[in-house]
C-alpha positions as CSV (number, residue, x, y, z in Angstrom):
1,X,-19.6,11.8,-4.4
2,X,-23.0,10.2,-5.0
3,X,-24.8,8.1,-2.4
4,X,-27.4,6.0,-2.2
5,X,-30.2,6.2,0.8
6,X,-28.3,5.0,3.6
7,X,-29.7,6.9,6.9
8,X,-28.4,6.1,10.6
9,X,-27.5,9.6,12.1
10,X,-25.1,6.9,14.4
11,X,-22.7,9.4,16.3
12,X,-18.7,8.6,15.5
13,X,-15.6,9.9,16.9
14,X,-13.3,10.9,13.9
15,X,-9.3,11.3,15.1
16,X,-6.6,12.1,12.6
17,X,-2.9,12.0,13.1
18,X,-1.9,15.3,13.4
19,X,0.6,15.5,9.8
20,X,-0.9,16.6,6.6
21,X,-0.4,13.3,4.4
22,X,-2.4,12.1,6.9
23,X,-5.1,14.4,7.9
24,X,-6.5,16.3,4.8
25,X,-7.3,12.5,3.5
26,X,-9.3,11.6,6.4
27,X,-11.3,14.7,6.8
28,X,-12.3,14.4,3.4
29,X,-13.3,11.2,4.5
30,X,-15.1,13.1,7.5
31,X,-17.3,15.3,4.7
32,X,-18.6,11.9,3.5
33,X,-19.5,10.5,6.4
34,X,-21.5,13.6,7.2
35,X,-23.0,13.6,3.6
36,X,-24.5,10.7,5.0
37,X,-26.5,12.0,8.0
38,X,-23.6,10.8,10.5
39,X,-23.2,13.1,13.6
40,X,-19.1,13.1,13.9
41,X,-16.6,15.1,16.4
42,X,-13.7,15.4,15.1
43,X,-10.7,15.2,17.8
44,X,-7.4,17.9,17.2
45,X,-4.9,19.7,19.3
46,X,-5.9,22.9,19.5
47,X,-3.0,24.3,17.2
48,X,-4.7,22.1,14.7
49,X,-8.0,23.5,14.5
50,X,-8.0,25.6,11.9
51,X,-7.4,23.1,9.8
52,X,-11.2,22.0,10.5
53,X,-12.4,25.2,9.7
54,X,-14.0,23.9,5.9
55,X,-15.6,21.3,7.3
56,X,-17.4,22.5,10.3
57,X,-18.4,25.3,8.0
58,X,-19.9,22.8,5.3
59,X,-21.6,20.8,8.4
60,X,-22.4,23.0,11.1
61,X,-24.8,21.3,12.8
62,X,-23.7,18.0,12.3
63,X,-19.7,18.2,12.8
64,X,-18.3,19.6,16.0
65,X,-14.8,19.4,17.5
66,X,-13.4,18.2,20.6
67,X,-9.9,20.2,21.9
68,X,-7.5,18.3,24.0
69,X,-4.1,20.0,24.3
70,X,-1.2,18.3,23.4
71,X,0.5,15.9,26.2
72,X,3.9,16.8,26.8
73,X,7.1,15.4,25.1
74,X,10.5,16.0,25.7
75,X,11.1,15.4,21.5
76,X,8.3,17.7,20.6
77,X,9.4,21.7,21.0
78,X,6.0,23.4,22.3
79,X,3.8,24.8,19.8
80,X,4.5,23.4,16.5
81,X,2.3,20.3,16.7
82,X,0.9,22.1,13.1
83,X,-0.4,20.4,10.5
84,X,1.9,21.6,7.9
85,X,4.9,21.9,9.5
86,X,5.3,18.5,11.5
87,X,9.0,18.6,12.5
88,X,11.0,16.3,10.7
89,X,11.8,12.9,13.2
90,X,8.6,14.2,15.7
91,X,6.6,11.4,14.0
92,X,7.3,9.0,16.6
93,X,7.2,11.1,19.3
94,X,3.9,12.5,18.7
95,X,2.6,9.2,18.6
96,X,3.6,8.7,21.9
97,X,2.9,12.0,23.2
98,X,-1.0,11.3,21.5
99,X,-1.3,8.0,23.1
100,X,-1.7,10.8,26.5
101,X,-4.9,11.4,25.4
102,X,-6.2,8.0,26.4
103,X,-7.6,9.0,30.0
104,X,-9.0,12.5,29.0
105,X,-11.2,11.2,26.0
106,X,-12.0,8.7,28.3
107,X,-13.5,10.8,31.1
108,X,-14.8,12.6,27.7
109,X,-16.8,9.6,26.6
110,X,-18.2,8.6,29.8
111,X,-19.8,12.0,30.7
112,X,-21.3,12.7,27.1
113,X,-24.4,12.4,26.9
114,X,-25.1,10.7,23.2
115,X,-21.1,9.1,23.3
116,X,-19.9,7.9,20.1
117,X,-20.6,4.5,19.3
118,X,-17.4,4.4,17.2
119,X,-14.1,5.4,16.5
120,X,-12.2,6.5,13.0
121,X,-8.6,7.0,14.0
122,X,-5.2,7.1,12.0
123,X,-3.4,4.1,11.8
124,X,-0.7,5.7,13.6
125,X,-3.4,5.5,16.8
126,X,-3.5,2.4,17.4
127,X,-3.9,2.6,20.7
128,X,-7.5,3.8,20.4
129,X,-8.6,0.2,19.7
130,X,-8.0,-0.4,23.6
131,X,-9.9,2.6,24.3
132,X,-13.0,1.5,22.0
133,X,-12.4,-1.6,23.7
134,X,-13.1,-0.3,27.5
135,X,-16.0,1.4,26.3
136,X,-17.2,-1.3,24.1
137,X,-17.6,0.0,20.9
138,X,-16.2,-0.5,18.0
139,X,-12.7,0.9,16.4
140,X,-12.2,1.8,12.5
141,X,-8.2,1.9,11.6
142,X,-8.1,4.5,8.8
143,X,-5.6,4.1,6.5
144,X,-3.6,7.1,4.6
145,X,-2.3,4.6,2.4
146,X,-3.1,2.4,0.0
147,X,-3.8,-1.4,0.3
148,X,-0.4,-2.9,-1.0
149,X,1.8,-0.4,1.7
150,X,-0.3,-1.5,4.4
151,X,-0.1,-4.9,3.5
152,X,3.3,-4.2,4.1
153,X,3.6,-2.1,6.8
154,X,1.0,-4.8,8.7
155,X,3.6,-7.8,8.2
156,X,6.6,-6.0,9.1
157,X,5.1,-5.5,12.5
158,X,3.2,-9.0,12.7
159,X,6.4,-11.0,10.8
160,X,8.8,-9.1,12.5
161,X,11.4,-9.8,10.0
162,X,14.9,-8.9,10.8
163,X,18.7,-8.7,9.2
164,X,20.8,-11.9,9.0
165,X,23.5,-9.7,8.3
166,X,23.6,-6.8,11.1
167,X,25.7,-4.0,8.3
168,X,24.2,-4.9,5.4
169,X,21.7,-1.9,4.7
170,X,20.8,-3.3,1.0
171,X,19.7,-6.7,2.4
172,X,16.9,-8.2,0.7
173,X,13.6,-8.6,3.0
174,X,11.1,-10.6,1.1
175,X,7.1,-10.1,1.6
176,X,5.9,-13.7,-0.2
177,X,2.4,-13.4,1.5
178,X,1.8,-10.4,-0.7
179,X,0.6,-10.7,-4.3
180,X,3.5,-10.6,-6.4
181,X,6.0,-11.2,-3.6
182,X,7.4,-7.7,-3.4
183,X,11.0,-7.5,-1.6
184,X,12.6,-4.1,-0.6
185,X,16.1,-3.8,1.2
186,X,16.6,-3.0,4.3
187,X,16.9,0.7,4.4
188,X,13.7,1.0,2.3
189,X,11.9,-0.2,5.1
190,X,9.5,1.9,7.0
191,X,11.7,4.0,9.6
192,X,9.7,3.2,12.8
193,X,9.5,-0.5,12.0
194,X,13.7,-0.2,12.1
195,X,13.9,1.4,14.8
196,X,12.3,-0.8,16.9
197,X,14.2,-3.8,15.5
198,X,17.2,-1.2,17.0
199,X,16.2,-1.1,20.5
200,X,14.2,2.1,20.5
201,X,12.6,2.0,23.7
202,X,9.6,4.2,22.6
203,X,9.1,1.5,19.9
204,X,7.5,-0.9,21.8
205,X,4.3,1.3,22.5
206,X,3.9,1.8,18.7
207,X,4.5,-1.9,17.7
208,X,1.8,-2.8,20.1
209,X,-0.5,0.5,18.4
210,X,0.1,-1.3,14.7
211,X,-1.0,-4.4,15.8
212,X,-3.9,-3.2,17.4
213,X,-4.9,-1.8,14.1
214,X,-4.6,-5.3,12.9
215,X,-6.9,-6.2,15.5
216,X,-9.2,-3.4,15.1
217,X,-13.3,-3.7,14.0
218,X,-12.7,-2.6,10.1
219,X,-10.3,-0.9,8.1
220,X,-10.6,2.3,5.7
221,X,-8.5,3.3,2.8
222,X,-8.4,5.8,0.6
223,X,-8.4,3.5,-2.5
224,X,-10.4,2.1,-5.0
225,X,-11.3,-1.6,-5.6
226,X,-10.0,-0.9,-9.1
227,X,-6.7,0.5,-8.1
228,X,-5.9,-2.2,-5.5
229,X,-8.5,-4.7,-5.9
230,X,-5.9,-7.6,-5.2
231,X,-4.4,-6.3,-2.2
232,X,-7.9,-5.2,-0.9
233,X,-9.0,-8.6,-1.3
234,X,-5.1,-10.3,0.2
235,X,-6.0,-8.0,3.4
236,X,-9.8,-9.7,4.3
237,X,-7.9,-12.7,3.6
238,X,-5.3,-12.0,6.2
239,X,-7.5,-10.6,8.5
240,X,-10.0,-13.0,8.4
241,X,-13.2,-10.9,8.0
242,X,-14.6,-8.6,4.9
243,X,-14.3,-5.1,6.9
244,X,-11.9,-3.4,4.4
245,X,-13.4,-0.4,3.2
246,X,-11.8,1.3,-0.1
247,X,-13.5,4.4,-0.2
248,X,-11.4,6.8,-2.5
249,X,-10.0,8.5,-4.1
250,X,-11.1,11.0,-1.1
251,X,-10.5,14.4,-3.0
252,X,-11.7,17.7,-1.4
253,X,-15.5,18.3,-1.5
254,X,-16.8,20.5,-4.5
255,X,-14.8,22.1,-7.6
256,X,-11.8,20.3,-7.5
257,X,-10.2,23.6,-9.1
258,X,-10.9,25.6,-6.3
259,X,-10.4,24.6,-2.5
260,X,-6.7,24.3,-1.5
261,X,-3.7,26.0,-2.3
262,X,-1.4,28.8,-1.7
263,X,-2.2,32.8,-3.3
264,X,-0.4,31.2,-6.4
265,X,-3.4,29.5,-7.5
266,X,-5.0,32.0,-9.8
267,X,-1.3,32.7,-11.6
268,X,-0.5,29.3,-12.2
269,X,-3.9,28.0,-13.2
270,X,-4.1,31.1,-15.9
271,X,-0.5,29.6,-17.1
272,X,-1.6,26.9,-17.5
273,X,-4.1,27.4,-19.7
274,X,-1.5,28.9,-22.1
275,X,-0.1,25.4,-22.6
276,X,-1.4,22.5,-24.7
277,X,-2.4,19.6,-24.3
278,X,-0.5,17.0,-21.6
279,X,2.4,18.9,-22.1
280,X,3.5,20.3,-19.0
281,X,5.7,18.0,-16.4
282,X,4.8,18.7,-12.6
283,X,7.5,18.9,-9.5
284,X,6.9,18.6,-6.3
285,X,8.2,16.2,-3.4
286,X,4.9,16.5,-0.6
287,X,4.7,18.3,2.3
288,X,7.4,17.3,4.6
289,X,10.3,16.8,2.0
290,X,12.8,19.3,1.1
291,X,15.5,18.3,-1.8
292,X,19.0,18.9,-0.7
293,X,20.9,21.6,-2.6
294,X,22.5,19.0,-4.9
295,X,19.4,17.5,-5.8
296,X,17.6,20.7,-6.7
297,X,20.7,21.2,-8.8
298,X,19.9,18.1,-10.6
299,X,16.2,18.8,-11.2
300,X,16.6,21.9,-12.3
301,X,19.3,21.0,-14.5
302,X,16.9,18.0,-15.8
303,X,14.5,20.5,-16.4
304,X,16.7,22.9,-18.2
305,X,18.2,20.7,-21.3
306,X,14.9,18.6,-21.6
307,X,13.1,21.8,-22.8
308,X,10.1,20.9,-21.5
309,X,7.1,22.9,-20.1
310,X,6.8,22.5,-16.3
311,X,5.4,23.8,-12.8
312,X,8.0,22.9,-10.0
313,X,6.6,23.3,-6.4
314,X,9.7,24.0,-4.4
315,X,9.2,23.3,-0.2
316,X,11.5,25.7,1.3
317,X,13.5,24.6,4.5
318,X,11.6,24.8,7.8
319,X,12.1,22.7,11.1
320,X,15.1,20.3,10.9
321,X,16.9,22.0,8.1
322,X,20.1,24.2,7.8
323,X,18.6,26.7,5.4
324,X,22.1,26.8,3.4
325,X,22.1,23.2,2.6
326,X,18.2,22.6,1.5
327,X,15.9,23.8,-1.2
328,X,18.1,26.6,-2.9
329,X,16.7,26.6,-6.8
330,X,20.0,27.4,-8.5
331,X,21.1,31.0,-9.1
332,X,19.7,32.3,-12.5
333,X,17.4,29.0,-12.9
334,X,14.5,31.1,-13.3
335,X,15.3,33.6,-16.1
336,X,16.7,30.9,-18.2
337,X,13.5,29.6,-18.0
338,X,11.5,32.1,-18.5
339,X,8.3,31.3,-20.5
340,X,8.9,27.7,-20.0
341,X,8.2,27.2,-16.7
342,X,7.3,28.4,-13.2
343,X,8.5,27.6,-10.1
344,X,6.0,28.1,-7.2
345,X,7.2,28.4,-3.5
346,X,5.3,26.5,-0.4
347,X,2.1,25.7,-0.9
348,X,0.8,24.6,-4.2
349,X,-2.6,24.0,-5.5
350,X,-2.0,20.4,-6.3
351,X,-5.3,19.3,-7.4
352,X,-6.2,22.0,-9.5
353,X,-2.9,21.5,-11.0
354,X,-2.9,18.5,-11.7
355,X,-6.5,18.2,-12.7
356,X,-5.6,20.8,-15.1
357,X,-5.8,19.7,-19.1
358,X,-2.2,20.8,-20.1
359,X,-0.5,18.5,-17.2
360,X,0.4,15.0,-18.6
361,X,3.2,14.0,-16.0
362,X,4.4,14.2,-12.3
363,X,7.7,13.7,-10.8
364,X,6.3,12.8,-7.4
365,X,7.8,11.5,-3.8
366,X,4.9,8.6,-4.2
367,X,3.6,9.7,-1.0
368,X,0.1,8.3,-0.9
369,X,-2.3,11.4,-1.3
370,X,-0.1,12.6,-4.2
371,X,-0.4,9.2,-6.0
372,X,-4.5,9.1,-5.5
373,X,-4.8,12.9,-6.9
374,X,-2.4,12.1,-10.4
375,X,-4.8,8.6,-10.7
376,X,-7.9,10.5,-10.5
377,X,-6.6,13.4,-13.2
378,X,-5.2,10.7,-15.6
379,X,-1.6,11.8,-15.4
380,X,1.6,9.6,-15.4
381,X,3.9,9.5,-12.6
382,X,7.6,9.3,-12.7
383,X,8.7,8.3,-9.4
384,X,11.2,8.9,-6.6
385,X,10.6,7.6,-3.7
386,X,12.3,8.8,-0.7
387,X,10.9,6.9,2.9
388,X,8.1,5.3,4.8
389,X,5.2,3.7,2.3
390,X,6.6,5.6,-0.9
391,X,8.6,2.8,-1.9
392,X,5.7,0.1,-1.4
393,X,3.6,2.7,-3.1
394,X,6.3,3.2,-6.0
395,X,5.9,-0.6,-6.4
396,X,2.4,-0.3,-7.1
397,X,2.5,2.2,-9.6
398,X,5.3,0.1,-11.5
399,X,3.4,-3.1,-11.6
400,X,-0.2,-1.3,-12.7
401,X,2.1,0.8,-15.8
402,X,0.9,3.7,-14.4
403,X,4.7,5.0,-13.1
404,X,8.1,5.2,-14.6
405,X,11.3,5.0,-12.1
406,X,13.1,8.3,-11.8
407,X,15.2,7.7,-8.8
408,X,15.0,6.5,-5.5
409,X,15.9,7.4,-1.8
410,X,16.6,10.3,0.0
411,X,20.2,10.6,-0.3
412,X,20.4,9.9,-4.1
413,X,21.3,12.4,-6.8
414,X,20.2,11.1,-10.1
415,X,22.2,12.2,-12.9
416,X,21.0,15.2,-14.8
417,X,21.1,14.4,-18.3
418,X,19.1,10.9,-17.5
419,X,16.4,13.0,-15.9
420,X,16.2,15.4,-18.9
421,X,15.7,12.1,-21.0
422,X,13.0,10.7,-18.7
423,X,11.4,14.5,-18.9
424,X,11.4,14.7,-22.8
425,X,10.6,11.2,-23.0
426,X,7.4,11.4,-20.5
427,X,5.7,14.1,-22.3
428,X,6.6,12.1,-26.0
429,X,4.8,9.0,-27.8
430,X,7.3,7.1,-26.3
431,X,5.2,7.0,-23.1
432,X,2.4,6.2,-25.1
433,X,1.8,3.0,-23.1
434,X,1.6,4.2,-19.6
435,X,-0.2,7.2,-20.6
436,X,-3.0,5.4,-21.8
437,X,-3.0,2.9,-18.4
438,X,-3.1,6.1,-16.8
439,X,-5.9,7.3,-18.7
440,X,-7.6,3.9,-18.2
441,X,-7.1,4.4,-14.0
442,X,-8.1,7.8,-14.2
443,X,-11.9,6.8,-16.1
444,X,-12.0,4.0,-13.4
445,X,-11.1,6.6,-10.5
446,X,-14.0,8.7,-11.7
447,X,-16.8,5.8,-12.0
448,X,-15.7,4.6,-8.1
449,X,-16.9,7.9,-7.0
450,X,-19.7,8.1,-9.5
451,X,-23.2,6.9,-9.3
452,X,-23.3,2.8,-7.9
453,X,-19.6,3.1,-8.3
454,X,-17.4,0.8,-6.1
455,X,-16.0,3.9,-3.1
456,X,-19.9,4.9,-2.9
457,X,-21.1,1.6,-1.9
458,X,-18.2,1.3,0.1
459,X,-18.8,4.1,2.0
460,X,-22.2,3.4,2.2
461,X,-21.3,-0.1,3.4
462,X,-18.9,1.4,6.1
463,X,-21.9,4.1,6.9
464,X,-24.3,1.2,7.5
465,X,-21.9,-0.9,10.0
466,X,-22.0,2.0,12.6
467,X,-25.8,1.3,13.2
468,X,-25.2,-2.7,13.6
């Protein structure tokens, strides 16, 4: 990404949340920032620190790392606070166990001896605000998702809205504030918000973290004005000042082919290339969700009589699942098949694929960095969203024409022969329409990041505030 001659060498504290979705993003965001002359350490767990291992290499002697071990927590098994493998329900418990930290990296910051005078922390740490607060300097919530799902995920936890009726999981809860007055039921709402409406004690510590991130100095998301522009502008509004920084899409430095990805990379890409033009459908459900066996039945069923091309990137069980009752891709799936279409265990080369000239469409989760790669390659999304922001996010992508519904929820199995429709129908002038509004997002994706697009003088915006 282009930038134009902004110069401060200011010295920032960078802290992601230690899950995937949510720390790739902001370490690309990291590799901008340094682009920019800023000196950054980047804070991990040291199980995590591999992870950092492209960018310090990229920056040597301008990005560094600070270890702190892990705090404790009775919900959290010892060593697998990993990037990858986050175990399924430790999200709340290693924001507590995080929020540890706050006496060692003070002690850290009082006895450096150029301290940061700022702070880029996940959303999900809020409680770094007081901290940048003590040492009087300013806090930057960072965002790993897009403008409309945190306006969302901000009013649940300002509002506070609750149930009238205390069984009733498909009650409406209505979000008028927001531009076109989304409403989701209950059970679509973010999991840690209704927890805390249920009592959980732990809760209370992470409402007070989201609305310190309401509170905070600025606010960074990996959007584009183009993409969001409404909801970027509804958040100044609501937060009463124009410190809203949408900087993305933030895609991994260099040749967007290349970078990450599993030893499948070369295999599938040289497929690929075998196929024609916006032909091929993509699978894959993120980094933390695994189908149940019923749904892989389903998809792969879907993918059978629809006779379309495809690349399905299956996420075998790990942490949290009985291995018998998740990700199983159905017996003799793969030679009926054959030729067709490839299935691709762990880790897929996402980007690449889906940059890739013969991959028109994506069955996706709608988790956040998922959605931002298919907008910046042009490619339609068909959408099933399962938890968290995906819904808010699957609501976006419906309203902009970019996205057509497949299912939704983590417990649904859609019906097979609908799915094979959708497929067929996806890759067919049918779609015509939302291809070309995905087309039209994907140009304006590009120019953001191009030369005086809207992300670089964003960035350069957000660069410029750490020396005021």
């Amino acid at each position: 990404m282009p930038m134009s001659d902004v110069s401060t060498g200011s010295h920032i504290l960078v802290f992601p949340y230690p899950a995937q979705g949510h720390m790739l993003s902001l370490l690309d965001l990291t590799h901008q920032l340094a682009i920019r002359n800023l000196t950054i350490t980047i804070l991990v767990t040291p199980k995590n620190l591999p992870t950092l291992s492209p960018i310090l290499a990229a920056h040597p002697t301008t990005v560094t790392s600070l270890l702190l071990p892990l705090p404790p927590h009775p919900d959290i098994p010892s060593g697998i606070e990993n990037v990858k493998d986050l175990p399924i329900g430790a999200f709340k418990a290693m924001m507590v166990a995080l929020g540890d930290l706050y006496n060692p990296l003070l002690d850290w910051f009082r006895n450096h001896p150029n301290p940061p005078v700022a702070i880029i922390s996940d959303f999900f740490l809020g409680w770094t605000n007081r901290l940048a607060g003590e040492l009087g300097i300013r806090r930057y919530t960072f965002s790993p998702s897009g403008a409309l799902a945190l306006s969302v995920i901000f009013s649940l936890w300002r509002d506070q809205p609750r149930r009238i009726d205390q069984e009733n999981e498909n009650e409406a809860i209505k979000f008028p504030n927001i531009p076109n007055s989304p409403e989701y039921p209950w059970w679509q709402l973010s999991p840690i918000y209704r927890s805390y409406v249920e009592g959980d004690p732990a809760s209370e510590f992470i409402k007070d973290g989201f609305l310190a991130d309401i509170a905070s100095w600025g606010v960074v998301i990996n959007s584009f004005t183009e993409l969001e522009r409404v909801h970027v502008d509804r958040l100044k509004e609501e937060l009463g000042h124009d410190r809203v920084f949408a900087v993305g899409p933030l895609l991994p430095p260099g040749d967007r082919t290349s970078g990450r990805g599993g030893s499948s990379s070369d295999y599938v890409l040289s497929w690929l290339d075998t196929c024609t033009d916006q032909t091929v459908v993509y699978v894959c459900f993120g980094s933390q969700l695994v189908l149940t066996n019923d749904q892989m039945e389903v998809v792969a069923l879907g993918l059978e009589k629809s006779r379309v091309k495809f690349v399905w990137s299956v996420k075998e069980p790990t942490v949290g699942h009985e291995a018998s009752d998740y990700g199983r891709v159905p017996a003799g799936f793969e030679d009926r098949v054959a030729g067709r279409g490839l299935v691709i265990r762990g880790w897929a080369p996402q980007v690449a694929i889906l940059s890739h000239y013969s991959v028109g469409v994506f069955l996706t989760h709608c988790g956040w960095n998922s959605i931002i790669e298919a907008v910046a390659a042009e490619v339609l999304m068909l959408t099933w969203p399962m938890s968290a922001d995906q819904f808010s996010n699957a609501t976006l992508l419906h309203e902009l024409k970019v996205g057509i519904k497949a299912s939704e929820g983590e417990g649904t199995v859609p019906d097979s022969d609908e799915l094979a429709e959708l497929f067929r129908k996806s890759v067919s002038e049918e779609a015509r329409l939302e291809r070309e509004r995905a087309k039209k997002f994907g140009k304006a994706a590009k120019e953001a990041v191009g030369e005086k697009g809207s992300s670089v003088c964003e960035l350069d915006r957000l660069t410029a505030n750490f020396s005021h």
